[in-house]
C-alpha positions as CSV (number, residue, x, y, z in Angstrom):
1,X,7.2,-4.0,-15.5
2,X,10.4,-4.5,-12.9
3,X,7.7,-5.8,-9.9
4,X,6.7,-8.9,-12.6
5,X,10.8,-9.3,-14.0
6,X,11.1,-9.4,-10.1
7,X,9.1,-12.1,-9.6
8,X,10.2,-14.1,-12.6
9,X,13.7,-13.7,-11.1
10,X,12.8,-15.2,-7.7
11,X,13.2,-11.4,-6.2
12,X,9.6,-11.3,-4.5
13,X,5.4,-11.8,-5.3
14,X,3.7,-8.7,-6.7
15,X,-0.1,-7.8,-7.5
16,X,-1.6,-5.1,-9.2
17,X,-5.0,-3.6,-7.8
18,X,-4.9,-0.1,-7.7
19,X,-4.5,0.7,-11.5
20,X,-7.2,-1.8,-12.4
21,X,-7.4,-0.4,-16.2
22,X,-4.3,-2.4,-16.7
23,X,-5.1,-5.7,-14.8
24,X,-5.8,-7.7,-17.8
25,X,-2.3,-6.7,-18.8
26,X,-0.7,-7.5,-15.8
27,X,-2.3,-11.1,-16.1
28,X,-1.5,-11.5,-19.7
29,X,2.0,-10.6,-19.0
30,X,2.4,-12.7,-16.0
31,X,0.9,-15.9,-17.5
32,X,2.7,-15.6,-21.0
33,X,6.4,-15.6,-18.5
34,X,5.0,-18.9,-17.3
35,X,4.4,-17.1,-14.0
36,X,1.5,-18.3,-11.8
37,X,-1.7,-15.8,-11.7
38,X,-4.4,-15.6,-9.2
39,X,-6.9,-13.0,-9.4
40,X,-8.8,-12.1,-6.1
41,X,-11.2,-9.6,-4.8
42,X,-8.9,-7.3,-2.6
43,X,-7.3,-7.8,0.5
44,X,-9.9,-6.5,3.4
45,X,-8.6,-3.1,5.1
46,X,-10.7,-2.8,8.1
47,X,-8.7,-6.0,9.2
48,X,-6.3,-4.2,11.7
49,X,-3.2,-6.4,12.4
50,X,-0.9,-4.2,13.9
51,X,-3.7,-2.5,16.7
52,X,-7.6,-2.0,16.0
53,X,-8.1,2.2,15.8
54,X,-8.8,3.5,19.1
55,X,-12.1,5.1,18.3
56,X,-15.8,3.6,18.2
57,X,-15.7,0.4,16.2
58,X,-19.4,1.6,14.2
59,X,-16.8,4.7,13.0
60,X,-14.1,2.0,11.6
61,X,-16.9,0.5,9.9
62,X,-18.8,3.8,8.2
63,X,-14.6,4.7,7.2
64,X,-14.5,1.6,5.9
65,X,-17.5,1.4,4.3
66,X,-17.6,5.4,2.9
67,X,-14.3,5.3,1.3
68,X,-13.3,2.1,0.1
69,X,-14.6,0.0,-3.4
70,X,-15.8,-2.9,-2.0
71,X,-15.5,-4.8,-4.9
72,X,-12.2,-4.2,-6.2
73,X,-10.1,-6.9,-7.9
74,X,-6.7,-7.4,-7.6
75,X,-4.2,-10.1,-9.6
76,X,-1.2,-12.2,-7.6
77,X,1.8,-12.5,-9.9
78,X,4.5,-15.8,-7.8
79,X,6.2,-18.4,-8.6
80,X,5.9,-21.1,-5.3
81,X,2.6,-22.9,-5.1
82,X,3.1,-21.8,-1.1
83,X,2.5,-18.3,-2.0
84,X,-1.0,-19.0,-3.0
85,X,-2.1,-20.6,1.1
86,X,-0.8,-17.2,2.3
87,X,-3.2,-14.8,-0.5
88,X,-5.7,-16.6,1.0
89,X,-5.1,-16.0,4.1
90,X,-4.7,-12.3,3.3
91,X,-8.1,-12.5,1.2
92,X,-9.2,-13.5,4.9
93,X,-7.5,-10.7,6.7
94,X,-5.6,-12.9,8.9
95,X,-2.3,-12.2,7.0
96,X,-1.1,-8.8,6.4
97,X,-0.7,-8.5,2.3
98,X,3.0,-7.1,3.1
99,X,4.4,-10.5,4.0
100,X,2.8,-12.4,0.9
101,X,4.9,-9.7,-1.2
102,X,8.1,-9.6,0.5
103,X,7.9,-6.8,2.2
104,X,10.3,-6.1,5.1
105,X,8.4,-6.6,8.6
106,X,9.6,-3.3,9.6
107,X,7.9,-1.4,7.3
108,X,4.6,-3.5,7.8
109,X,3.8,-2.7,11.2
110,X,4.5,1.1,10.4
111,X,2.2,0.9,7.8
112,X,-0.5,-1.1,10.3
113,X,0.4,2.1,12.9
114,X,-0.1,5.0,10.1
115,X,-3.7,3.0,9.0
116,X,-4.9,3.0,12.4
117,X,-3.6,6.7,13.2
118,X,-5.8,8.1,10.4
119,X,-8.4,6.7,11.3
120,X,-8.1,8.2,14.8
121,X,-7.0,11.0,13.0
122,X,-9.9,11.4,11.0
123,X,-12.8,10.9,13.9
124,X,-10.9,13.3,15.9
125,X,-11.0,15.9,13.5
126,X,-14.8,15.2,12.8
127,X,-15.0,15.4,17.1
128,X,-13.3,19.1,17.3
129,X,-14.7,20.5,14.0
130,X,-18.3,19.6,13.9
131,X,-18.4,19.6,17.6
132,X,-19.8,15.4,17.3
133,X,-20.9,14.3,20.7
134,X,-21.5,10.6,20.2
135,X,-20.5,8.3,17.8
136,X,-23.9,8.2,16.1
137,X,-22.9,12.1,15.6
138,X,-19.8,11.5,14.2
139,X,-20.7,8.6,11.9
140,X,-23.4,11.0,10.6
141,X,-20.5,13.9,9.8
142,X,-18.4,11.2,8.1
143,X,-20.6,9.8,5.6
144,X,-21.2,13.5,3.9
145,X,-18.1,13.2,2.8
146,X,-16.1,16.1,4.4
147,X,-13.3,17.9,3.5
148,X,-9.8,16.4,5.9
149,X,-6.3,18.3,6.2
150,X,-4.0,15.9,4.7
151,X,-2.2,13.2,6.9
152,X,1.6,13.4,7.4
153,X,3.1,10.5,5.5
154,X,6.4,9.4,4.6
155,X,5.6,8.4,1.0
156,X,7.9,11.2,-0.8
157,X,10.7,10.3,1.0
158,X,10.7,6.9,1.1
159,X,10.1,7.1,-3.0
160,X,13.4,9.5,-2.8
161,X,15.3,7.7,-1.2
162,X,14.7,3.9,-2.2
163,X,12.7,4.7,-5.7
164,X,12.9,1.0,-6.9
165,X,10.6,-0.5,-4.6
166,X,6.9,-0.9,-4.2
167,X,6.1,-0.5,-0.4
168,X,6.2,2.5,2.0
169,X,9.5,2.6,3.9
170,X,9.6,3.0,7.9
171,X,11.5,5.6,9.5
172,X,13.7,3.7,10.8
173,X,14.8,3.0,6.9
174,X,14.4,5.7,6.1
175,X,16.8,7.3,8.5
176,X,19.3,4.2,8.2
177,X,18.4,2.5,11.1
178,X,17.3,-0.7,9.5
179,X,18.9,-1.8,6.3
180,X,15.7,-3.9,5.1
181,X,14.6,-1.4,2.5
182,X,17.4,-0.5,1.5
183,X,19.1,-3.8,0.4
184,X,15.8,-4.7,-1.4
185,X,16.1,-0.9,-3.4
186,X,19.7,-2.0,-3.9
187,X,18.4,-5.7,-5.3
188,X,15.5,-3.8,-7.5
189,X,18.2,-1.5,-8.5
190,X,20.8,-3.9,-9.9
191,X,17.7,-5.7,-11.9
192,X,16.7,-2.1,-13.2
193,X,19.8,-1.9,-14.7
194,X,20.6,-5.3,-15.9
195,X,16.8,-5.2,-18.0
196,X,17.6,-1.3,-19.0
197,X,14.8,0.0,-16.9
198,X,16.8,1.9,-14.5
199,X,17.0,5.3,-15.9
200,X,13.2,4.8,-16.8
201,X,12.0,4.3,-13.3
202,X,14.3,7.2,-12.0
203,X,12.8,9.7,-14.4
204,X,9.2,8.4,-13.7
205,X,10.0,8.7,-10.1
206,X,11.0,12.2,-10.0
207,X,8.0,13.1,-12.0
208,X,5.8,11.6,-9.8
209,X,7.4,12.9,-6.8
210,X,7.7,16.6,-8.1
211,X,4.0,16.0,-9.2
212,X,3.1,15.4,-5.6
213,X,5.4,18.6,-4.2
214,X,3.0,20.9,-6.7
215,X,-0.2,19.9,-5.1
216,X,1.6,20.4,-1.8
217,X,2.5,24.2,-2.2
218,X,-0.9,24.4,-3.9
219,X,-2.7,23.4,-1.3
């Protein structure tokens, strides 16, 4: 609800993609605030902007292909007709989907690093634990489906610490160095409170996150 009263109020874009049970929803809501909607099949993630995965590009592909839905939808919610050149150019994979939803640039290319690391991550796992000795080997390992140790990510911190926005933070926001996610928290914030959603996305935020720290000591 705040990412669409955002956009009505000029804050930023937003889409919906992941919880695709509500996408109708999303679209109904967006259209009846005289927003402008544009559904979409889903930005492509094998389109490395930041740096291409430094492993065997027929491994980048099986990833790709073994744990991504291909046909995925996903609906725009903006208000300049401009915004809907550069979805397109996202559908294409020549625009990182970040900068069509305001996201600071920052926290982009950290995002384009940590995509590309676990890929690297993952083949070199597959390399030291089933002993793979070629590509063709370790494409073959991949597409059982294994079991990976989970990747290090900064998702429960950034969520801590800026819980009203949509994107993953950097470090360097994270740790205070850049002020970019933190002045759009503080922006999300004061709209939070001014449409009486703050205390609402604070409490789902600390369920979530103490959701995520029970697997953790589970696991």
């Amino acid at each position: 609800m705040l990412a669409i009263i955002a956009v009505l109020n000029g804050i930023k874009p937003a889409f919906m993609g992941d919880e695709v049970e509500y996408l109708e929803e999303y679209k109904e809501a967006g259209r009846r605030l005289g927003l402008r909607v544009l559904v979409t099949k889903r930005p492509p993630t094998d389109a490395y902007k930041i740096r291409r995965p430094l492993v065997p590009m027929s491994f980048i592909k099986a990833y790709h292909g073994a744990v991504e839905e291909k046909e995925k939808r996903t609906a725009w919610l903006f208000r300049q007709t401009g915004t809907s050149e550069r979805i397109s150019h996202s559908i294409s994979g020549q625009l990182d989907e970040g900068y069509v939803l305001g996201y600071p640039e920052c926290c982009i290319r950290a995002y384009g690093e940590d995509r590309a690391m676990l890929v690297e991550t993952v083949y070199n796992y597959i390399v030291d634990r089933y002993h793979a000795k070629t590509e063709e080997d370790a494409v073959k390992v991949l597409l059982t489906d294994p079991p990976f140790p989970a990747p290090k990510s900064r998702i429960h911190e950034s969520f801590e610490k800026f819980p009203f926005i949509s994107h993953v933070a950097c470090s360097d926001c994270i740790d205070g160095r850049s002020q970019k996610s933190s002045k759009l928290n503080q922006e999300l914030r004061k709209l939070a409170t001014e449409v009486g959603l703050k205390g609402r996305i604070v409490e789902s935020m600390a369920d979530l996150l103490a959701t995520r720290l029970t697997r953790v000591v589970k696991r």
